[in-house]
C-alpha positions in Angstrom: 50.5 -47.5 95.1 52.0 -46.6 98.5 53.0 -49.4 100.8 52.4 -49.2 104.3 55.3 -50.6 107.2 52.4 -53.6 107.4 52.2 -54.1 103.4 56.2 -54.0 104.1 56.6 -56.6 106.6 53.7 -59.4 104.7 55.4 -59.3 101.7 58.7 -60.0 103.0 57.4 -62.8 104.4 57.2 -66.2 102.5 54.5 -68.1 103.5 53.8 -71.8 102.9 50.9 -72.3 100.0 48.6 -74.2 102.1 49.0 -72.1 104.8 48.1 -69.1 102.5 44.8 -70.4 101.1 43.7 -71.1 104.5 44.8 -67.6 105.5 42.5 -66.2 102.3 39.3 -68.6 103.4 39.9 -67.0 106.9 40.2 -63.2 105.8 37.0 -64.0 103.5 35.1 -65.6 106.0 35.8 -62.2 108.4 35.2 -60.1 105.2 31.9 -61.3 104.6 30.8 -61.6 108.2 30.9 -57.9 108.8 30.5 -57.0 105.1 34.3 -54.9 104.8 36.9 -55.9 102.6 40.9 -55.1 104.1 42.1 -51.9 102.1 44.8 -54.0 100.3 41.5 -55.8 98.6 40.3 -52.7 96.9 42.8 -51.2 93.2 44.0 -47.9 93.7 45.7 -45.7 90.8 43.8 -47.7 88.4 44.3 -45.7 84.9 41.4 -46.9 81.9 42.5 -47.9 78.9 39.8 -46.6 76.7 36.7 -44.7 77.0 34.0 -47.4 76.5 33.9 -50.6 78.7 35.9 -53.6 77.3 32.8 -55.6 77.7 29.5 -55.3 78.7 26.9 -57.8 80.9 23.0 -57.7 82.9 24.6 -56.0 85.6 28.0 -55.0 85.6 30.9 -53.5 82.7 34.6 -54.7 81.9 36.8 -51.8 81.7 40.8 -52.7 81.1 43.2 -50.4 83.0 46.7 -50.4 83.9 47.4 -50.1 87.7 51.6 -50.1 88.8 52.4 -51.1 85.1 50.4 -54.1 84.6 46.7 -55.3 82.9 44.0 -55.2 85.0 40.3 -56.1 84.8 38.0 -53.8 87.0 34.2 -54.7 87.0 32.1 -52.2 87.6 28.1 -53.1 88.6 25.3 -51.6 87.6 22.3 -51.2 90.5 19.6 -49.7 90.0 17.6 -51.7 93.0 17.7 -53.5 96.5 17.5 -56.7 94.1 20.3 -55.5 92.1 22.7 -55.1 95.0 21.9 -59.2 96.0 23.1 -60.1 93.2 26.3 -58.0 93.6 26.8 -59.2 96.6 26.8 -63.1 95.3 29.0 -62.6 93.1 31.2 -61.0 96.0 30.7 -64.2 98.2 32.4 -66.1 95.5 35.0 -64.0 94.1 37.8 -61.9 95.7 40.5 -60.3 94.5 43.8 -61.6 95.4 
């Protein structure tokens, strides 16, 4: 994964725990609001480990992969209708990657 100079200069900085979570709750809360996700949210040179998912559920798979060396988990959904893509987007109000 290529860094950019911003990637560079927030992870050289060391930031307080609690100052952190509040700093995720706020990026959500922006996130949700205007339904984008920051580009450092979304995997890049994710490589599969197999050919079939890991597991599968109602509306999404679990595929293992390997992205910069280590296991990953990527779930990928399943829609099929307007219905479908509520329920994805649940889910996405209560789970982000971090």
């Amino acid at each position: 994964m290529h860094s950019t100079p911003d990637d560079q200069i927030v992870s050289s900085v060391t930031t307080p725990l609690p100052l952190k979570r509040r700093y995720f709750r706020v990026l959500r809360k922006v996130s949700l609001a205007h339904g984008i996700l920051p580009k450092s949210y979304l995997p890049t040179e994710v490589t599969l480990s197999d050919t079939v998912p890991y597991a599968s559920g109602g509306f999404a798979d679990i595929w293992k992969g390997l992205q910069d060396g280590n296991l990953v988990c990527i779930k990928a959904f399943q829609t099929q209708t307007a219905a479908d893509l509520d329920k994805i987007k649940r889910v996405c109000d209560s789970s982000v990657l971090r």
